[in-house]
Structure formats: C-alpha cells, structure tokens
C-alpha positions in Angstrom: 21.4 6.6 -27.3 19.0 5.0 -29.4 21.4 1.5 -30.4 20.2 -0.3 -27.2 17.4 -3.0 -26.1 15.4 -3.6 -22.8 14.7 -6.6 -21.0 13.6 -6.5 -17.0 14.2 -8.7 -14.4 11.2 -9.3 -12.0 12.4 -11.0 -8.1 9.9 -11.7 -5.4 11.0 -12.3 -1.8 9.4 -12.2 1.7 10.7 -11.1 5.1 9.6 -12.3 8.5 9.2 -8.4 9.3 7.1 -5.6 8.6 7.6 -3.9 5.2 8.6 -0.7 7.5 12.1 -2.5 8.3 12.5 -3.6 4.2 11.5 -0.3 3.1 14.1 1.4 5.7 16.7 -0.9 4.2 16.8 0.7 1.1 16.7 4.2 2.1 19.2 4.4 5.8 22.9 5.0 4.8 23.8 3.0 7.7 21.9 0.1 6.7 22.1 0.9 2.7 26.5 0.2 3.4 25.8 -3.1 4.9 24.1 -4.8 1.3 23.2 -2.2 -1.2 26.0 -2.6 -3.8 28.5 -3.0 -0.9 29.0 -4.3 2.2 30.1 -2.5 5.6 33.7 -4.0 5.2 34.5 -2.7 1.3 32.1 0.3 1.6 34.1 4.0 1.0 30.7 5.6 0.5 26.9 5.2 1.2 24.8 8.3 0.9 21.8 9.8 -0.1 19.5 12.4 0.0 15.9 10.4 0.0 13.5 12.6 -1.4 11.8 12.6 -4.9 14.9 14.6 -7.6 17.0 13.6 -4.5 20.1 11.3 -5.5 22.0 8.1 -3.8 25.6 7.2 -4.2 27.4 4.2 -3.3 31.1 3.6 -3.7 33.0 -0.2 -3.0 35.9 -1.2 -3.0 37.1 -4.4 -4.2 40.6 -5.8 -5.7 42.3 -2.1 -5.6 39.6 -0.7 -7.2 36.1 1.8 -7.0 33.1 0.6 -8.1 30.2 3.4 -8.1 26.8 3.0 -8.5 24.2 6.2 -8.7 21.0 7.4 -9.1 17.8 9.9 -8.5 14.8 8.7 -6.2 11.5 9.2 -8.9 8.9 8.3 -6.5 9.1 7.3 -2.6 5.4 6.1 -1.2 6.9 4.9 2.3 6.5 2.2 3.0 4.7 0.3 0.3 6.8 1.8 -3.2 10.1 3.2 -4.1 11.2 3.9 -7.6 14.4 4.7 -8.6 17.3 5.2 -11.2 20.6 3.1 -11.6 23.5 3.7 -13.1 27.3 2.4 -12.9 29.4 5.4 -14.9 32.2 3.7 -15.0 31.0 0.9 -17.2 28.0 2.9 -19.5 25.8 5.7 -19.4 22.8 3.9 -20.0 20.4 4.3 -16.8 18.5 1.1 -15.1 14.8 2.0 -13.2 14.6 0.0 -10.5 11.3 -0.6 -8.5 10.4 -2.3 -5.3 7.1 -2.3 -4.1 5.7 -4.1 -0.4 2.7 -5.4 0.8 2.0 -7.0 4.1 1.4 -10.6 4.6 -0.2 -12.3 7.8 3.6 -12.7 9.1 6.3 -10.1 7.2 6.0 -8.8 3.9 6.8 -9.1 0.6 8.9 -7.4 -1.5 8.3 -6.7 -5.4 11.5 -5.9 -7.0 11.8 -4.6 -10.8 14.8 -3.5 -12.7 13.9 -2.0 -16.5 17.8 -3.0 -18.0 18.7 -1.1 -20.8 21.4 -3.3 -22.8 24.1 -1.4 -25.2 24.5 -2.4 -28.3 27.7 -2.8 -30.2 28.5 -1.8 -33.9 26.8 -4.7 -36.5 25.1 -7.1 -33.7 23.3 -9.2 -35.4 19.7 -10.0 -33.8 21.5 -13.4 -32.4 23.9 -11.0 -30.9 21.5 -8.9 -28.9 19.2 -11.8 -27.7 22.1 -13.1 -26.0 23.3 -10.3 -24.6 19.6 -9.5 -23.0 19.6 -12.9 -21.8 23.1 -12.5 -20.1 22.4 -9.0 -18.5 19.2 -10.5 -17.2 21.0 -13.4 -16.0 24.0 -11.6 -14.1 21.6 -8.6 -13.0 19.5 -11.3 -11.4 22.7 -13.2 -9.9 23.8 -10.0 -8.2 20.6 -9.4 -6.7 20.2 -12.8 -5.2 23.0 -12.1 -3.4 22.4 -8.8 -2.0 18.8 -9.9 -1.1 20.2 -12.7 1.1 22.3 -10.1 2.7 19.0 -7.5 2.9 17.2 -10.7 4.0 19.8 -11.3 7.4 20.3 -7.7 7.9 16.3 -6.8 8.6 15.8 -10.0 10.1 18.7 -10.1 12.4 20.1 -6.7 12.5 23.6 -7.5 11.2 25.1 -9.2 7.7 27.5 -12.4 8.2 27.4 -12.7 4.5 30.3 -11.9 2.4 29.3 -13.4 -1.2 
C-alpha cells in the first residue's frame, strides 16, 4: 500500500510505581484484559505469546459486536522498552508501531509512549483532505489512549480498574 501518510502521536505519563509493574501491564494477559483495548467486563480474549516474532491478540465486545486488535512483539528490553505492531483487521490492513519506553524517577516511573499511525488514503484526496485526516487519526488515537492510560494508571497503582470510559 503505497496511497497512505504517517503522523505519530507522542504521550508521556508517570506512575507512583516501579517501571517493573507498568512494563508487566502491558505484557500479563490477566492484567492486559483489565485496560489494553478492553476491559475485564467486555473482554472475550486477551493473549499473547511475549517474545520477540511472538504475537498478542485482544478481542472486546461492545454493542453486539467484536472488536480485534493484533500484533507481533519487535523488540522486548524488560523493563525499560517494548516495541510492537498494531493492527485492527476489521477496519484496514495498515499496521501501527507502537513504542513505550520507561525510566525510573526518584518516586515511580515514567512511561514514553509512541504510536507511528499509518493513515489510508482514499481515491482523489486532495492534500486538504489528507492533513485532516492525519490530524483526526492523531486526535482520536490520542483520545483512546488517554483513556486506557487512566485505566493502566489505577490498575498498577491500585491493583484493580473502576473505570469504565
């Protein structure tokens, strides 16, 4: 596919625990099901197979339907990087590379997170056009992630996720 753009969205947050717990987050299935695309009460699947070439699946459900979100594991540095593909095949086959890296603070950590968005083109966008889609991708890629990070935020910091979005 060669009729796409890129723009990436760049979020920093800290923790009041060690980069250990964050980095865990992202990787347990049993934690993964509580904010990772999903939460515990829609979740159908959360699994992975955390190794580099090794792949991650999550499947929610939400108003009657299945919402699936995949991807390979490119590089796992525990627990300071993780790099990682993205992909939702129900919607396109373009392929996201998400990166989080940690570093520890006096009190916590702080997490780095990177998404590389690759944004579709359709047939005769004009260069108007395909600003504003980069700018709305951004904008609702960045929206979805603030709220999963408030849910990764409660879950490492208390265990459990009272959040429901």
């Amino acid at each position: 596919m060669n009729n796409y753009s890129t723009t990436t969205l760049t979020m920093v947050r800290n923790f009041d625990v060690v980069s250990e717990r964050v980095f865990d987050a992202w990787l347990n299935p049993d934690m993964m099901r509580k904010w990772f695309f999903t939460l515990e009460g829609t979740n159908k699947v959360a699994q992975n197979n955390p190794k580099v070439d090794g792949t991650w699946e999550i499947v929610d459900h939400r108003g009657g339907k299945d919402y699936r979100a995949i991807g390979e594991y490119l590089e796992i540095d525990a627990p300071i990087k993780l790099v990682f593909t993205f992909k939702m095949p129900q919607f396109s086959d373009t392929v996201d590379m998400i990166t989080v890296e940690l570093k520890e603070l006096q009190q916590g950590c702080e997490m780095t997170f990177s998404q590389h968005i690759v944004v579709p083109h359709e047939e005769n966008w004009t260069k108007s056009d395909i600003e504003k889609a980069l700018g709305e991708y951004h904008d609702q890629t960045e929206h979805g992630w603030n709220l999963m990070f408030m849910g990764l935020k409660e879950l490492v910091e208390t265990g459990k996720v009272s959040y429901t979005g």
